[in-house]
N, C-alpha and C positions, 0 to 999 in steps of 0.2 A: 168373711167374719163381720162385714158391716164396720160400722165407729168402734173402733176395736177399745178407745181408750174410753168408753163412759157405759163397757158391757160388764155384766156382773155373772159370775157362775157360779153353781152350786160345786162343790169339792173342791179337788186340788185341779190347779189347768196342767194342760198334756205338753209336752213337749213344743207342738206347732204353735201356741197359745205363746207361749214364753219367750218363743223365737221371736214372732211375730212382736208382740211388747216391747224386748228389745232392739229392735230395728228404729219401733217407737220411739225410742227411746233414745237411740246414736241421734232420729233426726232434731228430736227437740237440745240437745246437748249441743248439738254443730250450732245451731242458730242463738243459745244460750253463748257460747265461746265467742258469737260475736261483737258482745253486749259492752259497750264502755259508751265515755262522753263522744258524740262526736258523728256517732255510725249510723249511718240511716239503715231503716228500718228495713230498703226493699235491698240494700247490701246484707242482714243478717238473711232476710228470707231467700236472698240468692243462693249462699252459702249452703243451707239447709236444704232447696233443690237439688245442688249440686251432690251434697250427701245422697239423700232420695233417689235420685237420677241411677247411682252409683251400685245400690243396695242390694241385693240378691231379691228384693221383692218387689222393686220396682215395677214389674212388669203387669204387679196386681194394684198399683195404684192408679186412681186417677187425677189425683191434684195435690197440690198441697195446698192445704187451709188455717187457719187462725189457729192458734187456742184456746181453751175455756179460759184464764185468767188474765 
């Protein structure tokens, strides 16, 4: 599916679509959880591999990368 988070479709997405999103979605929330005074940055991104790593679709990713904001 490519950059899943900056794709746009035409209807409603199918199931694999939503799945997928969601997974998106655990991994930016893990890396979010780790956000206070204090935390460096490559302990929140560790954390978020570790989600990734973990993920039932891991095996389709290649990296993990930034965000848009």
């Amino acid at each position: 599916i490519g950059d899943l988070c900056r794709m746009g479709i035409l209807g409603e997405p199918d199931a694999e679509l939503e799945d997928l999103l969601s997974e998106v979605e655990s991994v930016q929330q893990a890396a979010f959880s780790k956000v206070k005074a204090g935390t460096l940055g490559g302990d929140m991104i560790a954390h978020a591999e570790s989600v990734l790593k973990a993920s039932k679709v891991a095996a389709y990713t290649d990296f993990f990368a930034h965000g848009m904001g």
